[in-house]
TIBAFI-440870 format. One record per residue (C-alpha): residue in three letters; x, y, z. Coordinates in nm, 2 decimals. Example, Ala and Ser with C-alpha at 12.3 -4.5 7.8 and 13.67 -1.06 7.14 Angstrom:
2
<atom><ketor>ALA</ketor><east>1.23</east><north>-0.45</north><up>0.78</up></atom>
<atom><ketor>SER</ketor><east>1.37</east><north>-0.11</north><up>0.71</up></atom>
This chain:
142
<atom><ketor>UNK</ketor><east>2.37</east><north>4.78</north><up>-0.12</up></atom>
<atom><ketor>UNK</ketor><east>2.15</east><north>4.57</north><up>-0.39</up></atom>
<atom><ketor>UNK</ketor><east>1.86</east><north>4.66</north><up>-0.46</up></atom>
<atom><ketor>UNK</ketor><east>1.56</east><north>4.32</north><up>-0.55</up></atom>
<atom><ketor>UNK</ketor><east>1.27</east><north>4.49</north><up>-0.72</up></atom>
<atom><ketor>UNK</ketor><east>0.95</east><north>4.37</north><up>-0.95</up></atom>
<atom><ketor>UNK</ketor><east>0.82</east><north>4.47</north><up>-1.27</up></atom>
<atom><ketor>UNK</ketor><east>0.47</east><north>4.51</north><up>-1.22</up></atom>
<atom><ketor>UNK</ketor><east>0.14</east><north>4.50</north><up>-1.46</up></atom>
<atom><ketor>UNK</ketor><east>0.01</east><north>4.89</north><up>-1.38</up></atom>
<atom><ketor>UNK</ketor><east>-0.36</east><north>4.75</north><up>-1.46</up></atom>
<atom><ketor>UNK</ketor><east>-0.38</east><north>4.45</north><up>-1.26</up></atom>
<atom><ketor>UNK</ketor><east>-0.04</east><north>4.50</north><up>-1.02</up></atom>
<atom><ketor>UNK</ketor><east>0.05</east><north>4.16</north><up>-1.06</up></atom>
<atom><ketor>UNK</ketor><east>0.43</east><north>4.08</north><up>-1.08</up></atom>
<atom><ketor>UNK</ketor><east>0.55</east><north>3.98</north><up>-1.37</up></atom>
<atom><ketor>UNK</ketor><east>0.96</east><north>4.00</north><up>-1.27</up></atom>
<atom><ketor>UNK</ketor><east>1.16</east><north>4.03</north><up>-1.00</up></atom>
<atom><ketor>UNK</ketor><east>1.55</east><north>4.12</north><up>-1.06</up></atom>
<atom><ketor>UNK</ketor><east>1.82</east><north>4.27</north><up>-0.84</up></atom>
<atom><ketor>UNK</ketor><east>2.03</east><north>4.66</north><up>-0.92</up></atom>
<atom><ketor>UNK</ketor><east>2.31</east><north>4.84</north><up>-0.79</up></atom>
<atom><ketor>UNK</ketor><east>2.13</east><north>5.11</north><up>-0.99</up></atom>
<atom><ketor>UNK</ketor><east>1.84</east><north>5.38</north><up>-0.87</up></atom>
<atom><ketor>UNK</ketor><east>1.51</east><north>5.21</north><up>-0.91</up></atom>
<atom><ketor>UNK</ketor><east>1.44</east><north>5.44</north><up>-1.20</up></atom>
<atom><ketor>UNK</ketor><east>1.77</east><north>5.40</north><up>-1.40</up></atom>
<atom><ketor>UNK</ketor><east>1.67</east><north>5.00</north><up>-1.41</up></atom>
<atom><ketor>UNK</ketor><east>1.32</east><north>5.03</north><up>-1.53</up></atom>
<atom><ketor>UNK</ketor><east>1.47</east><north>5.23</north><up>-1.79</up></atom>
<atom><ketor>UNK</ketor><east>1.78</east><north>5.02</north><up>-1.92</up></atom>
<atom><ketor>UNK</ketor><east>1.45</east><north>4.68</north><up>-1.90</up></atom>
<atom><ketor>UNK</ketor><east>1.23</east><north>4.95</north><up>-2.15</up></atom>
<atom><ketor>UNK</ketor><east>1.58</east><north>5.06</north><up>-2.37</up></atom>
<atom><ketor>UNK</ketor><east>1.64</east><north>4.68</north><up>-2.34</up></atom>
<atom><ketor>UNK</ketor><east>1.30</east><north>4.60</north><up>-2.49</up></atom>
<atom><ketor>UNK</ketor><east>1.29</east><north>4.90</north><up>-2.76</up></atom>
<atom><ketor>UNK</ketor><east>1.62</east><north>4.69</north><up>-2.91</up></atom>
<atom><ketor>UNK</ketor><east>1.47</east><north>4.41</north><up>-2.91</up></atom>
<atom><ketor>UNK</ketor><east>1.62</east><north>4.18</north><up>-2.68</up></atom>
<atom><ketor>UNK</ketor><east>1.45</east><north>3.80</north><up>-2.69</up></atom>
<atom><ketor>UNK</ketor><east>1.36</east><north>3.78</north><up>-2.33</up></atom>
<atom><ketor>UNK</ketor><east>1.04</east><north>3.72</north><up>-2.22</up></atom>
<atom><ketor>UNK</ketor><east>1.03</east><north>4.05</north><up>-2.02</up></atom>
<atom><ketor>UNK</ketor><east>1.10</east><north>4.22</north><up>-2.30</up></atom>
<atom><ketor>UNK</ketor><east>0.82</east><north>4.11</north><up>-2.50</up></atom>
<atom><ketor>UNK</ketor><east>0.57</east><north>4.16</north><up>-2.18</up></atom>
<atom><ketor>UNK</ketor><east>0.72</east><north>4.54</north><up>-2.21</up></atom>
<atom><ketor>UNK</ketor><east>0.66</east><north>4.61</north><up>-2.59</up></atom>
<atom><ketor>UNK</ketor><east>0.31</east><north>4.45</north><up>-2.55</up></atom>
<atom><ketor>UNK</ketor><east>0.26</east><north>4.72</north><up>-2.28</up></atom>
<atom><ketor>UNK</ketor><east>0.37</east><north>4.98</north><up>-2.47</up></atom>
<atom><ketor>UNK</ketor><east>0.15</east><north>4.89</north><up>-2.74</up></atom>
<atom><ketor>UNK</ketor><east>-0.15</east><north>4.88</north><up>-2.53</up></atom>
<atom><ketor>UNK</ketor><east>-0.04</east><north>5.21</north><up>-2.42</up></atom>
<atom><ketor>UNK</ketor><east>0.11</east><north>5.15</north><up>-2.05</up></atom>
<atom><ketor>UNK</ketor><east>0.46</east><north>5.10</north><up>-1.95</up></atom>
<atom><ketor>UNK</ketor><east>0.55</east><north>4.85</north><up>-1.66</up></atom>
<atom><ketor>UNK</ketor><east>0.64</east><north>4.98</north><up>-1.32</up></atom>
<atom><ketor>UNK</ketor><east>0.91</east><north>4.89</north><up>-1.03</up></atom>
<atom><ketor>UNK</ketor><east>0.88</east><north>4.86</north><up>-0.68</up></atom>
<atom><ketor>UNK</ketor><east>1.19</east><north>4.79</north><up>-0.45</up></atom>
<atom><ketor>UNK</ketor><east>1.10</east><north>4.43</north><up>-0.20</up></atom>
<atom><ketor>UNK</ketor><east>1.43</east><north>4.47</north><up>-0.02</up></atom>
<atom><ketor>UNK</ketor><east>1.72</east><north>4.66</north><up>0.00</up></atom>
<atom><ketor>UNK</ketor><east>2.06</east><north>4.36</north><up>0.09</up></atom>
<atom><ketor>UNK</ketor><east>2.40</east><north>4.35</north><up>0.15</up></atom>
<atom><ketor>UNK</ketor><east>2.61</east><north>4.25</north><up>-0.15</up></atom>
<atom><ketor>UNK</ketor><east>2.72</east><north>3.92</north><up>0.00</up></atom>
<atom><ketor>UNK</ketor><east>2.36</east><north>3.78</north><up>0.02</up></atom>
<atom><ketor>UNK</ketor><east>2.16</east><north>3.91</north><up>-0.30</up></atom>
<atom><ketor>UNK</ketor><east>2.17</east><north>3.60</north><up>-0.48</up></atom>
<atom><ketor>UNK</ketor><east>2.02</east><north>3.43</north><up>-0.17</up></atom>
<atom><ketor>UNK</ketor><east>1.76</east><north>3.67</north><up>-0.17</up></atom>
<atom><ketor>UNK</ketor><east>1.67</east><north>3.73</north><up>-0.53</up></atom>
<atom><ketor>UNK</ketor><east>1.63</east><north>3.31</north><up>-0.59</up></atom>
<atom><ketor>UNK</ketor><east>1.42</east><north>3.34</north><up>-0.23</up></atom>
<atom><ketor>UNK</ketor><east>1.20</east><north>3.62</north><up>-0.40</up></atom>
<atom><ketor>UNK</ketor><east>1.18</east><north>3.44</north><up>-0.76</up></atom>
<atom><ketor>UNK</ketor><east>1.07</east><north>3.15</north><up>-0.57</up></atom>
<atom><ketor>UNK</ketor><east>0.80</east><north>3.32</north><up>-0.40</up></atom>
<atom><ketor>UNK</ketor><east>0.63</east><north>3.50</north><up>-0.69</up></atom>
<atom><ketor>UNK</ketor><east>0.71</east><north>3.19</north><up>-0.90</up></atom>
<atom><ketor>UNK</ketor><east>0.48</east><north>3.03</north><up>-0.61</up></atom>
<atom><ketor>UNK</ketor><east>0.23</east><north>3.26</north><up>-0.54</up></atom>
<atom><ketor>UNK</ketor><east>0.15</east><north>3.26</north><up>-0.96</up></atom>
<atom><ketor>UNK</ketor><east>0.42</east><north>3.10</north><up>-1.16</up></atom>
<atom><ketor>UNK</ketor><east>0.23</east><north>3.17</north><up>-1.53</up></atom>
<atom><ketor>UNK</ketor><east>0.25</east><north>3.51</north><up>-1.48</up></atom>
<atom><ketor>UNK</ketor><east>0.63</east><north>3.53</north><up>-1.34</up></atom>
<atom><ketor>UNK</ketor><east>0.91</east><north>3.61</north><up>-1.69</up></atom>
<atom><ketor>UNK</ketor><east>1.22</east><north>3.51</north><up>-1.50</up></atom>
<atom><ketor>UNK</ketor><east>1.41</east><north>3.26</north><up>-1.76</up></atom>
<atom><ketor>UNK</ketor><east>1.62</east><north>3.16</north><up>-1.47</up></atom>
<atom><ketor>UNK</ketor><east>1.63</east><north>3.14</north><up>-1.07</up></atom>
<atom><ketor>UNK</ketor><east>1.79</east><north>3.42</north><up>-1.00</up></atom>
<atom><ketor>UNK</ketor><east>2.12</east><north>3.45</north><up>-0.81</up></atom>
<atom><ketor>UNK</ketor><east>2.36</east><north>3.46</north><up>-1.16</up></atom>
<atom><ketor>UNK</ketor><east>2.31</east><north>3.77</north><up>-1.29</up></atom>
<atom><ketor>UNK</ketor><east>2.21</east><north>3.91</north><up>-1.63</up></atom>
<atom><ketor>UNK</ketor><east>2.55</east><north>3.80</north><up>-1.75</up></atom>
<atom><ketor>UNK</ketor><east>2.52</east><north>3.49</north><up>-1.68</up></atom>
<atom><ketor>UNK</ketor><east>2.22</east><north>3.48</north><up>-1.92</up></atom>
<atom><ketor>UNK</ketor><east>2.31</east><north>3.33</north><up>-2.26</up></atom>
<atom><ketor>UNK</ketor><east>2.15</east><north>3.43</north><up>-2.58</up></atom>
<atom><ketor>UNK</ketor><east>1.86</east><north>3.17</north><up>-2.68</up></atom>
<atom><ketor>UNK</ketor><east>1.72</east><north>3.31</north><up>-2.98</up></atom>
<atom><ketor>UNK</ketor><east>1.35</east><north>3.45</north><up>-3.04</up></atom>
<atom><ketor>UNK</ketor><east>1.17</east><north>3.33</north><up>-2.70</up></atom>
<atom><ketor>UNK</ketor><east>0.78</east><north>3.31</north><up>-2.79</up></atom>
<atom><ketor>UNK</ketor><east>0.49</east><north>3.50</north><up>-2.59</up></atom>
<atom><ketor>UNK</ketor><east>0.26</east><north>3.25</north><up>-2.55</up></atom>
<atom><ketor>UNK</ketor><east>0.01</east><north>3.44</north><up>-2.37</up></atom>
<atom><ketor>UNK</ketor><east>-0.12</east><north>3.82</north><up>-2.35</up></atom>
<atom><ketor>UNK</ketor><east>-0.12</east><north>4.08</north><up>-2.05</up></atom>
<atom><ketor>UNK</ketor><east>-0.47</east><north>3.95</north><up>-1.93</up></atom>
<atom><ketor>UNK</ketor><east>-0.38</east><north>3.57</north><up>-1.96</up></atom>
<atom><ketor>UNK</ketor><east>-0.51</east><north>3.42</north><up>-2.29</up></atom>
<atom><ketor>UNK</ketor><east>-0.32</east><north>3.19</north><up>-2.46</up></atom>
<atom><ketor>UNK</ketor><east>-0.20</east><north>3.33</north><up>-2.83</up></atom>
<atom><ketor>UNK</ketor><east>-0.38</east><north>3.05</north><up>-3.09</up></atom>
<atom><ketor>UNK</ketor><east>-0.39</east><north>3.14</north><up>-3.42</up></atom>
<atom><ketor>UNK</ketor><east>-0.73</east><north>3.22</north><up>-3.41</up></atom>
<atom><ketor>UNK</ketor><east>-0.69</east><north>3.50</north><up>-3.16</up></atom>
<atom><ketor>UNK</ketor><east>-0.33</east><north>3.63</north><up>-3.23</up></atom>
<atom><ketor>UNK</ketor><east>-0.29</east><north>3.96</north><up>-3.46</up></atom>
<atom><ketor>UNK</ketor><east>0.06</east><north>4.07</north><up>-3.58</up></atom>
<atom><ketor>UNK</ketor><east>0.13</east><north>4.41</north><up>-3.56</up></atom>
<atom><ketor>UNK</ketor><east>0.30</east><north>4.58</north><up>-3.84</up></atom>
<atom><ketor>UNK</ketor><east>0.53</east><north>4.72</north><up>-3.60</up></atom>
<atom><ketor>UNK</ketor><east>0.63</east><north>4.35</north><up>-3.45</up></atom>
<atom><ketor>UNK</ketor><east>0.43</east><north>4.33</north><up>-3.18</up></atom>
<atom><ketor>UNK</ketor><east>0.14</east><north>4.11</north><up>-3.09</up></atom>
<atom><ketor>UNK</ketor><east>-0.21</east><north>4.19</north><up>-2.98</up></atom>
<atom><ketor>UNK</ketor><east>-0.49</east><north>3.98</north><up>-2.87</up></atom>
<atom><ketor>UNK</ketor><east>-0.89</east><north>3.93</north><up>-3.09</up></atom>
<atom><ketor>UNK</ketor><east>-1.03</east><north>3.88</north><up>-2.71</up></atom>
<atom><ketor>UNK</ketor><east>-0.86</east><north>4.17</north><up>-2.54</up></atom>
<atom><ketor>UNK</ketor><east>-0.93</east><north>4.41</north><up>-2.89</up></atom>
<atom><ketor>UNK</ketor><east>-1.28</east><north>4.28</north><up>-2.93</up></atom>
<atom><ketor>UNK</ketor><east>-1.36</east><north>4.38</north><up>-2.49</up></atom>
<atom><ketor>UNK</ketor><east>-1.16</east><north>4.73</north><up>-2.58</up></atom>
């Protein structure tokens, strides 16, 4: 069985990823958050370390449990549908259906916005000095 799961916000439970595992739920989120620490370019990773900055950590939820000869159908059918219901906040790079090997290496990918939706200008974008970035609107509420 494949497992097709989301990546979820813990503040505001909005989906921010949806992928597929052959793996226990809890094995996955760890290998995204190991994944992240290294500093992999994908966007999910980014949405990760700024979590972990803010002091939260992302959480997993299984959609569907599938048979191996139709997860591809069904993780482009999810993608699709959280694209859909709120496309700026979904990280998928691709449609789903490939698999992370699939995925090529594209270099730094930039965060263009923070957890709660504004866009980084460089009037409201701080650099961390341990690589991360915060937001002056989200600091200045907090």
């Amino acid at each position: 069985m494949v497992s097709i799961y989301t990546l979820f916000n813990p503040e505001d439970n909005i989906v921010r990823y949806v992928g597929k595992t052959v793996k226990k739920l809890g094995v996955r989120l760890s290998d995204h958050i190991s994944d992240s620490a290294k500093g992999d370019p994908y966007p999910v990773n980014f949405w990760i370390r700024n979590l972990f900055e803010c002091d939260l950590a992302p959480q997993i939820q299984l959609i569907e449990e599938v048979g191996v000869d139709v997860w591809q159908e069904k993780e482009k059918f999810w993608i699709a549908f959280y694209k859909a219901w709120n496309s700026s906040s979904l990280l998928n790079i691709n449609p789903g259906g490939e698999g992370a090997a699939s995925i090529k290496r594209i270099g730094r990918l930039r965060v263009t916005h923070c957890k709660h939706g504004h866009e980084y200008t460089s009037e409201n974008m701080i650099h961390t000095k341990s690589g991360y970035l915060r937001c002056r609107i989200c600091d200045k509420k907090w």
